[in-house]
C-alpha positions as CSV (number, residue, x, y, z in Angstrom):
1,X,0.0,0.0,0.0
2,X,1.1,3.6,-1.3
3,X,0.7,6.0,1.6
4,X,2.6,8.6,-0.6
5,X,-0.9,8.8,-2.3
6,X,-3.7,11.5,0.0
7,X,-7.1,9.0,0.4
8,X,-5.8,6.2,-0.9
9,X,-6.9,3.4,1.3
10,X,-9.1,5.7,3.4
11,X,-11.7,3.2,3.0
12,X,-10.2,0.6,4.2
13,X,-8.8,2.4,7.2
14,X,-12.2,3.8,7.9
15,X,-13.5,0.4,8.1
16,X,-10.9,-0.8,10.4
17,X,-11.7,1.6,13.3
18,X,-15.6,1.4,12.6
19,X,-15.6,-2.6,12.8
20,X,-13.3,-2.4,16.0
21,X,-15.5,0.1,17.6
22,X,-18.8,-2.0,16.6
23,X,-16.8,-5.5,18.2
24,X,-16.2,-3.3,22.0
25,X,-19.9,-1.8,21.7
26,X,-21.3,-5.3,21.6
27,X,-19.1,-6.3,24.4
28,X,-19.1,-3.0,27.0
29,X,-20.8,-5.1,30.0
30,X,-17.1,-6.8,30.1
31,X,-15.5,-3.0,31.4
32,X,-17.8,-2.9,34.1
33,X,-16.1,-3.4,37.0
34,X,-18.9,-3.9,39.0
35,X,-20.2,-6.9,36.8
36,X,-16.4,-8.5,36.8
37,X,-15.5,-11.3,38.8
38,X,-13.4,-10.4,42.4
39,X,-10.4,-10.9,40.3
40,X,-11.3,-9.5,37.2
41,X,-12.3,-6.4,38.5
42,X,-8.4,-4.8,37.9
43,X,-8.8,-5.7,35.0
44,X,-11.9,-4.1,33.9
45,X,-10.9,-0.9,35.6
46,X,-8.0,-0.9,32.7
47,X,-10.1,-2.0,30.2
48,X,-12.5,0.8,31.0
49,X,-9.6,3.6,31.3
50,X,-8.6,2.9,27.9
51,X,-12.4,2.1,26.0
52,X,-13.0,5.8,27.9
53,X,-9.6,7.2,26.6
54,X,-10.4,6.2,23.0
55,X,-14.1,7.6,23.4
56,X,-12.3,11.1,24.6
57,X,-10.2,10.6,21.7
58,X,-12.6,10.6,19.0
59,X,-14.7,13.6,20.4
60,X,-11.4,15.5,20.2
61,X,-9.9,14.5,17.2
62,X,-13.3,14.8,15.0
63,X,-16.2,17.3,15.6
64,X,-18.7,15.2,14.1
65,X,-21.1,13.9,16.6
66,X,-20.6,10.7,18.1
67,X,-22.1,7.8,16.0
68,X,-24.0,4.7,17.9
69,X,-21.2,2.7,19.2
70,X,-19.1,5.5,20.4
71,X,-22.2,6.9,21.5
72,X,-23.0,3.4,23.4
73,X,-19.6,3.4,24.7
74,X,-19.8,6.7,26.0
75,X,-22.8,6.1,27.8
76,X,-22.0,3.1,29.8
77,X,-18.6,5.0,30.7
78,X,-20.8,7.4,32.4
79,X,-23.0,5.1,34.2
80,X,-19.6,3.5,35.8
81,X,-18.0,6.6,36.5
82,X,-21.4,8.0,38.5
83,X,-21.4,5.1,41.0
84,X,-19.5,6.3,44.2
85,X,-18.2,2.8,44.3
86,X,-16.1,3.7,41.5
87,X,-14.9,7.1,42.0
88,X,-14.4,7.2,45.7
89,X,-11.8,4.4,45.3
90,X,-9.7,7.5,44.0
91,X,-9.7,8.8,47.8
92,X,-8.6,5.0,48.7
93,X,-6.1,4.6,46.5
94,X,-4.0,7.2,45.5
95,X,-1.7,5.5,43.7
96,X,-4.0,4.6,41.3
97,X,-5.2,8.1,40.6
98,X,-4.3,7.5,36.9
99,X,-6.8,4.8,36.6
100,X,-9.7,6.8,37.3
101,X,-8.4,10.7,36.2
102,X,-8.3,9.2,32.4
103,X,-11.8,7.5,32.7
104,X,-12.6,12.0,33.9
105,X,-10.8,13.0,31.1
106,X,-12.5,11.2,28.5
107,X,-16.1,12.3,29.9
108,X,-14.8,15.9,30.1
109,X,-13.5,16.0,26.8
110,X,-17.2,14.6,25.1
111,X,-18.4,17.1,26.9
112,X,-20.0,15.0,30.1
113,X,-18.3,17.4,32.9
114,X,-19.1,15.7,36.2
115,X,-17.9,17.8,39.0
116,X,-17.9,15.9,42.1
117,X,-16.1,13.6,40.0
118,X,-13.2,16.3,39.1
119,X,-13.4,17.4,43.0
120,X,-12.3,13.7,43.9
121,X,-9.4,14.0,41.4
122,X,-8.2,17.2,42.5
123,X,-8.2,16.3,46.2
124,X,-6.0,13.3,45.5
125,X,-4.2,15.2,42.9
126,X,-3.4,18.0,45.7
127,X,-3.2,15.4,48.4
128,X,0.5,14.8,48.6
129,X,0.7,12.1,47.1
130,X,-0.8,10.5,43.9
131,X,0.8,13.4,42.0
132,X,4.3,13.1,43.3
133,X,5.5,9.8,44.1
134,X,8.5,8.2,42.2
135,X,7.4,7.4,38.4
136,X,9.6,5.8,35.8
137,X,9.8,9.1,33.0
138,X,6.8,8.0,30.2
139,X,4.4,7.2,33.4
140,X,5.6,10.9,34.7
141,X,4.3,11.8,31.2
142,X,1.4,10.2,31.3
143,X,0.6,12.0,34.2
144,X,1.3,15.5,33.1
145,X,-1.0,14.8,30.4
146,X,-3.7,13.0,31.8
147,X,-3.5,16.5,34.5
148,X,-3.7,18.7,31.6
149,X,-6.7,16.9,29.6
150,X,-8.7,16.8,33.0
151,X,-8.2,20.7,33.5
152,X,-6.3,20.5,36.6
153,X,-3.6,22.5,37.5
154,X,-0.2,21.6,39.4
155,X,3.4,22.6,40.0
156,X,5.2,19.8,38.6
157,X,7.7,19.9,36.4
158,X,6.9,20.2,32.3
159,X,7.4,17.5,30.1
160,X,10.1,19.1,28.1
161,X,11.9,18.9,31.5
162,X,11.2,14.8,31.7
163,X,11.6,13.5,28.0
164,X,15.5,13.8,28.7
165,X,14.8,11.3,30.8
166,X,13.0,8.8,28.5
167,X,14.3,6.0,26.1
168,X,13.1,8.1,23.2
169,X,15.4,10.9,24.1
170,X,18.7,8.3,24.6
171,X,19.2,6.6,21.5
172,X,18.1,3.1,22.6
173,X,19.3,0.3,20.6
174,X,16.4,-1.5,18.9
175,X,17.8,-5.4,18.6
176,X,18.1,-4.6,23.1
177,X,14.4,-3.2,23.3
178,X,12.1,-5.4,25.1
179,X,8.4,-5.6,24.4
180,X,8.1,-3.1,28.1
181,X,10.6,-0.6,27.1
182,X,8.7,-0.7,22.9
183,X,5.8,0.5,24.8
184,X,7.5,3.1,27.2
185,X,8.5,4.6,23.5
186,X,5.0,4.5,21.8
187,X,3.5,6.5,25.0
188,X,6.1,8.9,25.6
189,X,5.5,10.1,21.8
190,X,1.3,9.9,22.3
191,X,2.0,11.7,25.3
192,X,4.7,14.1,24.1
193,X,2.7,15.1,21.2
194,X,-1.1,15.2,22.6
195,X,-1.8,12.2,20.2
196,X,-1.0,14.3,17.6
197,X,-1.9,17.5,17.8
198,X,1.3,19.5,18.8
199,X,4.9,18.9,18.0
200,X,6.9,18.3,20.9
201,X,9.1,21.9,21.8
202,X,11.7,22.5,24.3
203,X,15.3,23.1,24.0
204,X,15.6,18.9,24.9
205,X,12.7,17.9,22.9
206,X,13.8,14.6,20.7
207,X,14.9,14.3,17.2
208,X,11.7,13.5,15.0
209,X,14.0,12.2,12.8
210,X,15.9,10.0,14.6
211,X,12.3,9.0,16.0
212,X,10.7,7.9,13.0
213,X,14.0,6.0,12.2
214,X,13.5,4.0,15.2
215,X,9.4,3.5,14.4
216,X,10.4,2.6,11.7
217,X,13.0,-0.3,12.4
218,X,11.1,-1.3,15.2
219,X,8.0,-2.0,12.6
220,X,10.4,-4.2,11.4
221,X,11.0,-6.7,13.9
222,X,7.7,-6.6,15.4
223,X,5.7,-7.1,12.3
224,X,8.2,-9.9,11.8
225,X,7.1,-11.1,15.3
226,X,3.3,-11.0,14.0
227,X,2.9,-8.4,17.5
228,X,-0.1,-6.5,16.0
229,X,-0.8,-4.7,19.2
230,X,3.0,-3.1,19.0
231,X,2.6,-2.5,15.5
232,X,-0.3,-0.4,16.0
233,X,0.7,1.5,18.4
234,X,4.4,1.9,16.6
235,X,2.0,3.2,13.3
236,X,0.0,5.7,15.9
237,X,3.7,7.3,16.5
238,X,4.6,8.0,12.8
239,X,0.6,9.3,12.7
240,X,1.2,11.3,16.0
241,X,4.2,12.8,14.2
242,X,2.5,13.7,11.6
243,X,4.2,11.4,9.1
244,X,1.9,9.7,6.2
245,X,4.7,8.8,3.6
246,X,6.3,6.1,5.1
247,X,6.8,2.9,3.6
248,X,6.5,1.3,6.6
249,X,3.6,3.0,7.7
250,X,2.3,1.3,4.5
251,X,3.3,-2.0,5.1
252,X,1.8,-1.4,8.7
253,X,-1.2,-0.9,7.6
254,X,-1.1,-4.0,5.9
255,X,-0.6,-6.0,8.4
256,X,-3.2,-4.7,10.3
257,X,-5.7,-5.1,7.6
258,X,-4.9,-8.8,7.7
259,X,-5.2,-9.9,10.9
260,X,-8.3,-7.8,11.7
261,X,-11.0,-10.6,12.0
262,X,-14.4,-10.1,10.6
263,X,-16.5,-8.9,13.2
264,X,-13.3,-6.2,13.9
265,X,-11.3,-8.0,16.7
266,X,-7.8,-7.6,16.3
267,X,-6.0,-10.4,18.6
268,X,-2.8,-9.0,20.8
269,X,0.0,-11.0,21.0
270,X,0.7,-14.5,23.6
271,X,0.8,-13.7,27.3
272,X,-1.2,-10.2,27.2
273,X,-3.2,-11.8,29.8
274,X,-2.8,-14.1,32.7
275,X,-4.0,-18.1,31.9
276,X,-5.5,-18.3,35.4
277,X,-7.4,-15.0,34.9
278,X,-9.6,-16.6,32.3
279,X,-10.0,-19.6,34.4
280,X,-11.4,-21.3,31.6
281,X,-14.2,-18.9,30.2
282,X,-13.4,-19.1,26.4
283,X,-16.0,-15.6,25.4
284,X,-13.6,-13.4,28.3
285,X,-10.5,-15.2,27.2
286,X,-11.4,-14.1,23.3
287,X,-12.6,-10.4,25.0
288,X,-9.3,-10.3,26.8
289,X,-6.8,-10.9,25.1
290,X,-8.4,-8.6,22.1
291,X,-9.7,-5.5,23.4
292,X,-6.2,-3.6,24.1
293,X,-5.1,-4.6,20.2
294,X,-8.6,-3.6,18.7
295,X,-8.4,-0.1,20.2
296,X,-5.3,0.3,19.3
297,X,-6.5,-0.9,15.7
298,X,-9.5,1.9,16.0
299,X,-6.7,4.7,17.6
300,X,-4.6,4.2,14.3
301,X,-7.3,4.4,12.0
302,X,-9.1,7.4,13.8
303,X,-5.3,9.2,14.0
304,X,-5.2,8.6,10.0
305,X,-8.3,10.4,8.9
306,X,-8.5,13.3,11.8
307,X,-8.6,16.4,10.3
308,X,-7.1,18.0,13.4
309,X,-3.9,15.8,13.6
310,X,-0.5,17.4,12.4
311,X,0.9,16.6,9.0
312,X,4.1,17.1,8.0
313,X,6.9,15.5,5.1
314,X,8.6,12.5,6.8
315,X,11.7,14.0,8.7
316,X,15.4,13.0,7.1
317,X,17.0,10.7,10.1
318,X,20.4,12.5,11.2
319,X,23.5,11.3,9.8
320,X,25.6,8.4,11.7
321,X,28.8,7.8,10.9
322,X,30.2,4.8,12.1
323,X,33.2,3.9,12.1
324,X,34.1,0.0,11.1
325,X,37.3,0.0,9.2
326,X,40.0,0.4,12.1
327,X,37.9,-2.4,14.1
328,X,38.0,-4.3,10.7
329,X,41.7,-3.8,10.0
330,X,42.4,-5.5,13.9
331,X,40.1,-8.1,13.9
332,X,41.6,-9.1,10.5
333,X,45.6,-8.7,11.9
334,X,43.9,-10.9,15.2
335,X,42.9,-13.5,13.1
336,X,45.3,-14.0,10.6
337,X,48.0,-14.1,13.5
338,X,45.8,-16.4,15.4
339,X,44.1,-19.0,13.2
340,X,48.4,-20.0,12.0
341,X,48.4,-22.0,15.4
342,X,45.1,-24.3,13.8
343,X,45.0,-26.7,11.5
344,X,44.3,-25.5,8.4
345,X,42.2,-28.0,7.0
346,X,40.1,-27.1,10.2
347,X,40.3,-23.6,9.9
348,X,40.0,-23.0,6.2
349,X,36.8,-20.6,6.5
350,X,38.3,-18.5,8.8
351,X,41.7,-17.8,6.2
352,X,39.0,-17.4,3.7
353,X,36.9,-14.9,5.3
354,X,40.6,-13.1,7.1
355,X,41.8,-12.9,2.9
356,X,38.5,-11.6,2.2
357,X,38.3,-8.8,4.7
358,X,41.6,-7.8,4.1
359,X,40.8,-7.5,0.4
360,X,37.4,-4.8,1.0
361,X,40.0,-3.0,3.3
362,X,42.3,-2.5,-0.2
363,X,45.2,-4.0,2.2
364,X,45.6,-7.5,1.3
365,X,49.6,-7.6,2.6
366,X,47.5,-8.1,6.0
367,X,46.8,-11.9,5.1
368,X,49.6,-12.8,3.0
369,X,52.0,-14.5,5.8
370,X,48.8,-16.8,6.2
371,X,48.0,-17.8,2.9
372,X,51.4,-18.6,1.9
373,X,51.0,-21.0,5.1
374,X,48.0,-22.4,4.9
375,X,49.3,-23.0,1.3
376,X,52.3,-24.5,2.0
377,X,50.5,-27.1,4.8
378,X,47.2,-28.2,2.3
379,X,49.8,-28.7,-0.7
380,X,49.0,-32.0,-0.3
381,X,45.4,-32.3,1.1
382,X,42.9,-34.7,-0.2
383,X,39.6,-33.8,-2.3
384,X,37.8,-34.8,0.9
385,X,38.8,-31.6,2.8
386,X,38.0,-29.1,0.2
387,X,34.7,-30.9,-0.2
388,X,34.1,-30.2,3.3
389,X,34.2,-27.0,2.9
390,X,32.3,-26.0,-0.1
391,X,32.8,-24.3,-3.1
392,X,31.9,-21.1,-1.7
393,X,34.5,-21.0,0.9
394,X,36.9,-22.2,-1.2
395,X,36.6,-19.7,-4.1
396,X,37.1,-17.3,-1.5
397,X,40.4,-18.6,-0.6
398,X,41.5,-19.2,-4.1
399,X,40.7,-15.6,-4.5
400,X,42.9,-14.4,-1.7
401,X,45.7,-16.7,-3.2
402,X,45.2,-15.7,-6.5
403,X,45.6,-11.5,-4.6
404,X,49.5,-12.5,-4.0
405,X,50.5,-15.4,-6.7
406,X,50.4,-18.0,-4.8
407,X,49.6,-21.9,-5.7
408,X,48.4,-24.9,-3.8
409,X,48.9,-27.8,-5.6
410,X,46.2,-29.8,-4.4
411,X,43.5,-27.4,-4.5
412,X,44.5,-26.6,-7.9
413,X,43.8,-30.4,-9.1
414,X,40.5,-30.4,-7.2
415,X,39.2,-27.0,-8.8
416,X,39.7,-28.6,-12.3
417,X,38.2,-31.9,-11.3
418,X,35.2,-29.6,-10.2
419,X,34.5,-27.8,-13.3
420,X,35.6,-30.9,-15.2
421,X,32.6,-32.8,-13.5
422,X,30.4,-29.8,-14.0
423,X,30.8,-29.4,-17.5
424,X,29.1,-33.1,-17.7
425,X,25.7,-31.8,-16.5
426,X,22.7,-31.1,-19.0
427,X,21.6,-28.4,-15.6
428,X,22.4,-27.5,-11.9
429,X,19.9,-27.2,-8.9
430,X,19.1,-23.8,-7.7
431,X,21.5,-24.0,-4.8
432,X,24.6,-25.0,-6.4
433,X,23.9,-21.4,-8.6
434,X,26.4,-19.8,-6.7
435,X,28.7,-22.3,-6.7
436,X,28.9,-22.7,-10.8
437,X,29.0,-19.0,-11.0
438,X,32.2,-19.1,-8.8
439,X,33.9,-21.2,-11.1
440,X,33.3,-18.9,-14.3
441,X,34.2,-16.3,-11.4
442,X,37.7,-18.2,-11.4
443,X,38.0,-18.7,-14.9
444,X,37.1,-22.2,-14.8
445,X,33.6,-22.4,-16.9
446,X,33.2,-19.9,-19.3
447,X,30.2,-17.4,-18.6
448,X,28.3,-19.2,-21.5
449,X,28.7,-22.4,-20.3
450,X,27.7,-21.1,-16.4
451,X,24.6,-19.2,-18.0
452,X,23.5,-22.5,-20.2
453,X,23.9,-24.7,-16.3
454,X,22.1,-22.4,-14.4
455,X,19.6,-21.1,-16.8
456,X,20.5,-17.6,-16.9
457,X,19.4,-18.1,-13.0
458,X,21.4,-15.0,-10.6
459,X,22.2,-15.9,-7.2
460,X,20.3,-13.7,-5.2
461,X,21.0,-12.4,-1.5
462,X,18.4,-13.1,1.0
463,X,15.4,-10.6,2.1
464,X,16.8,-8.6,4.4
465,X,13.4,-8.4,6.7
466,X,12.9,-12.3,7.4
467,X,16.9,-11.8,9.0
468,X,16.1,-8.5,10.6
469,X,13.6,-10.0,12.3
470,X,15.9,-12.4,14.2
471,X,18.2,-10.0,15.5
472,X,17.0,-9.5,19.2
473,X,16.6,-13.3,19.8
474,X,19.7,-13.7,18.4
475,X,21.6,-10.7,20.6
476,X,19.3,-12.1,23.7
477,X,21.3,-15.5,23.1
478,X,24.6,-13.9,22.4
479,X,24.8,-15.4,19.0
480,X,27.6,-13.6,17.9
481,X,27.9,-15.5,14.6
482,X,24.2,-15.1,13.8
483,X,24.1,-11.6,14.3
484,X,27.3,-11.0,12.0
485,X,25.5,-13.5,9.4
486,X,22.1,-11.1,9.2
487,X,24.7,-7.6,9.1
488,X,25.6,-9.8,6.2
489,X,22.7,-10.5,4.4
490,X,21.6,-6.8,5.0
491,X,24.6,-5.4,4.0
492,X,24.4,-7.7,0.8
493,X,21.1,-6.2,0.2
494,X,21.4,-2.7,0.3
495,X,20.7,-2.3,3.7
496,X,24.1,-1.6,5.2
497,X,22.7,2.1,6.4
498,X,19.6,0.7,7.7
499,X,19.0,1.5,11.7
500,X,18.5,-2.2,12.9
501,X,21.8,-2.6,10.7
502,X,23.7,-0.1,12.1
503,X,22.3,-1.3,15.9
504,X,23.6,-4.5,14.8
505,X,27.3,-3.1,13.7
506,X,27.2,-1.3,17.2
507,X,26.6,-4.5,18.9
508,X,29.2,-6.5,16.9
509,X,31.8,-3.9,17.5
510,X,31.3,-3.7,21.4
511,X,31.8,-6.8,21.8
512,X,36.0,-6.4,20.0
513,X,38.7,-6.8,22.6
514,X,41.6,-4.6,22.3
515,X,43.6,-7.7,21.0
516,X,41.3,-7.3,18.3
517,X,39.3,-10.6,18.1
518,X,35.4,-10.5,18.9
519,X,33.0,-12.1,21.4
520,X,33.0,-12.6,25.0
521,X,33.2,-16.4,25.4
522,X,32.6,-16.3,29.5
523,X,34.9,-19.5,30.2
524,X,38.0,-20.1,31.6
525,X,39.7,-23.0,29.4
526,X,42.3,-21.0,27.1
527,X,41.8,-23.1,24.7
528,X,37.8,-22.8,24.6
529,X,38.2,-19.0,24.4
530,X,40.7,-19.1,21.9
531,X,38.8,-21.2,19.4
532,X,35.2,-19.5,20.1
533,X,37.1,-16.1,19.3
534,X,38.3,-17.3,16.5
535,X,34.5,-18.4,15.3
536,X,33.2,-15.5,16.4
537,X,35.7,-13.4,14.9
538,X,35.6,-15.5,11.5
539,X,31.9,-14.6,11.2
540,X,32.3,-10.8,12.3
541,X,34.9,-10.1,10.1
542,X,33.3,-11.1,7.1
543,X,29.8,-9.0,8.2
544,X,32.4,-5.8,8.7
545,X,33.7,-6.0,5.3
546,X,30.6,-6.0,3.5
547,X,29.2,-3.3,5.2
548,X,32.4,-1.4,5.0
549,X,32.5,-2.0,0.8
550,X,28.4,-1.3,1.0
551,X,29.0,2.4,2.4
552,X,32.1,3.1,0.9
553,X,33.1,1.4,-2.4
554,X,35.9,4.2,-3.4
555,X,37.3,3.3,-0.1
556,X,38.3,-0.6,-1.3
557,X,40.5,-0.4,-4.0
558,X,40.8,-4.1,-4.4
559,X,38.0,-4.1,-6.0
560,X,36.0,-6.5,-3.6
561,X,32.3,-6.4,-3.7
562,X,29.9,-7.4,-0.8
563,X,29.1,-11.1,-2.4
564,X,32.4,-12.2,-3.0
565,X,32.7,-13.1,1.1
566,X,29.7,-15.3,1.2
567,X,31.5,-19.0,1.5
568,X,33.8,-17.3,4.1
569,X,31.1,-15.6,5.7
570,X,28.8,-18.4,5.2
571,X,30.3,-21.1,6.5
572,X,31.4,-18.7,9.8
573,X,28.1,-17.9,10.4
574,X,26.4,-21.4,10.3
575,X,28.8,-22.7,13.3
576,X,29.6,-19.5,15.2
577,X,27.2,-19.5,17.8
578,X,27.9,-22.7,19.0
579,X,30.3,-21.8,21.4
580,X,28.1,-19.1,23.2
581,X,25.9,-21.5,24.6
């Protein structure tokens, strides 16, 4: 879906919210507190707070009149909120003053002022309290606003003073954010920006820029997740910042589209509710763990076609530069020093992916003492061990041999029985593409003779959001070699400037020691460090030097391109992790 286009989809969108709104009218007596069972009741107080604060929402963002399921909505808000044994609880519990100022709010703003109820409010408010005990920075901000939509005034300080405080403001990386801290983000811009209807100010205020960048990224991953309650509230944010020509946004809105259910549920993701709290009822369980996600659905839709929202072009994210080629240029003088001690039939992809490396960096004297080794000790190595190793991995190291001059006998004799043996076959399978186009790479099928095998067939990288997506479970698991396999396959794809690419260079490069290899293996046994550094460090390497010739091809002289690592980075990638569990 276009958003670039004004209308286009409108429909669609319209629909969403008015089939959300009709599936929470039909099921209001489940907000009730007073109708919820003894522990259910918590619950419903939530569940009534946020039905109210969409309600509120609609009055102020459109000035048509409420149609009948708002209207229905509204109306049983007001009959909870009347009862004493609602409101008075504020008086009981100050702590929860939140709870019950938003369910206020909402009547206030559609125009329902109930002043004993207000009076209740300001008397906890005012009390010492409610308003001033210690809050994590997006809950302060969700009470300065929920203050200022319910009238009341206070000497606390303004938000511009708190969002310094906040994620948002920080630069958070996104593989690290958990689901808690994705939602701390989403609120602190709903709040920041009234939902839309100011920009944030202040000398401290965030970057917009940088804030849709991060949206945007973390639509990614949780889109990939299938988490259609973050992604709605993650496509409310690029709304509530005014932004309508994102491609994301776009895809967002797809998704949503999607997994709305046809009588406008929208289910929220495993574990929004507690099993025992259904206790077996199936019609709450369905009510329960949909309600939050279908308002959300509603919020988005209702953002998208209010007049009164801000609009503005989609803000250009700032510039980051970062640096990778000094870490490179260690991790590669680590490794070639390092991997001398190994055996080489062992250690092959790590040579390879050293030679490569050194190659993007336009310095390939870095590898040479290596190569000529590793040369020198396979002269006489079966077919078996190149075998092992693929012709991916192997064309890399022929390449880096090829950089200085130097032979190796035996793989010499088992690159000509390859292409010998390929030039028998009528056709290849798909995944041996890359491999016949390595040969012709190497002079050893001619391109005719590769194109006629293959079918004309290009090896193509993979889709850079199916591996984004994988990044925070591989990070949480400390799977070094993973994460440098996805940097990879993004850099591969044109992605090497991406956020979630550069969040994943930032983690890779954190984790160099000063001797220049990478990973932290957390063990004692020198030898069990030595070789998981030298894993880890295989993998990394390779993932540095395609991003490094992705953002900066004048900068490699040698004339390396991001695909001609992939056996080196490969076959680092697919046994990295191992030793990090």
């Amino acid at each position: 879906m276009d958003t670039t286009q004004p209308g286009d989809g409108s429909a669609q969108r319209r629909a969403v919210e008015s089939r959300a709104v009709a599936w929470l009218a039909a099921r209001r007596d489940l907000i009730d507190p007073a109708h919820a069972a003894p522990d259910r009741v918590l619950f419903a107080r939530k569940a009534l707070l946020e039905t109210a604060f969409l309600v509120g929402l609609r009055a102020r963002l459109d000035p048509a009149p409420l149609e009948d399921d708002y209207a229905a909505l509204l109306d049983t808000i007001e009959d909870i909120a009347a009862r004493p044994s609602y409101r008075e609880l504020i008086a009981r519990d100050e702590a929860a003053l939140l709870l019950y100022a938003g369910t206020y709010a909402a009547l206030r703003l559609c125009g329902r002022e109930d002043p004993e109820f207000r009076t209740v409010i300001q008397q906890a408010a005012a009390g010492g309290y409610a308003a001033v005990f210690e809050r994590i920075p997006y809950r302060q901000l969700d009470l300065l606003h929920t203050l200022e939509l319910c009238g009341i005034p206070h000497t606390l300080p303004s938000m511009a003073d708190v969002l310094p405080f906040t994620l948002l403001h920080n630069s958070p990386n996104a593989l690290k954010l958990a689901d808690r801290d994705i939602y701390a983000l989403t609120h602190t811009i709903f709040y920041a920006t009234d939902f839309g209807l100011r920009r944030p100010h202040g000398p401290r205020s965030f970057d917009p820029g940088a804030a849709v960048e991060l949206l945007e990224a973390l639509l990614v991953l949780t889109r990939s997740q299938g988490n259609a309650d973050l992604v709605g509230e993650l496509l409310c944010c690029l709304l509530c910042l005014g932004v309508r020509d994102s491609e994301e946004a776009g895809r967002a809105w797809e998704f949503l589209l999607s997994v709305q259910e046809a009588d406008g549920r929208v289910n929220g993701p495993e574990g929004v509710v507690h099993p025992g709290l259904t206790d077996g009822d199936d019609a709450y369980r369905h009510w329960a763990t949909g309600y939050h996600t279908t308002i959300v659905a509603a919020l988005a839709a209702l953002l998208d076609r209010s007049p009164k929202v801000l609009r503005t072009a989609r803000p250009a994210a700032p510039e980051c530069r970062q640096e990778v080629r000094q870490p490179l240029r260690r991790a590669v003088e680590w490794l070639a020093s390092t991997v001398r001690r190994h055996d080489p039939a062992r250690w092959l992809p790590a040579a390879a992916a050293a030679a490569h490396a050194a190659d993007a960096l336009g310095e390939p004297e870095l590898t040479r003492p290596l190569l000529l080794d590793f040369s020198e000790r396979l002269a006489d190595a079966d077919d078996a061990v190149w075998q092992a190793h693929g012709m991916e991995v192997v064309g890399a190291f022929v390449s880096g041999l090829r950089e200085h001059g130097i032979t190796c006998v035996s793989l010499d004799r088992f690159l000509k029985s390859t292409a010998a043996a390929v030039e028998l076959l009528d056709t290849v399978p798909h995944q041996a593409v890359p491999s016949v186009q390595r040969l012709a790479g190497l002079g050893l099928l001619s391109p005719g003779r590769a194109a006629a095998l293959t079918g004309g067939a290009v090896a193509q990288p993979a889709p850079p959001e199916p591996a984004a997506g994988d990044l925070p479970e591989a990070w949480k698991n400390y799977h070094l070699g993973q994460v440098a396999g996805i940097v990879r396959d993004l850099a591969r794809s044109g992605a090497a400037a991406h956020r979630l690419t550069r969040d994943a260079v930032g983690f890779l490069l954190a984790q160099q020691s000063p001797c220049g290899a990478f990973g932290r293996p957390a063990c004692d046994d020198p030898e069990d460090r030595e070789r998981a550094m030298l894993s880890w460090t295989q993998s990394t390497v390779t993932a540095l030097a395609a991003v490094h010739t992705a953002r900066g091809p004048a900068a490699t002289p040698g004339g390396a391109t991001a695909s001609s690592g992939a056996g080196a980075s490969g076959a680092g990638a697919s046994g990295a992790g191992a030793p990090a569990r």
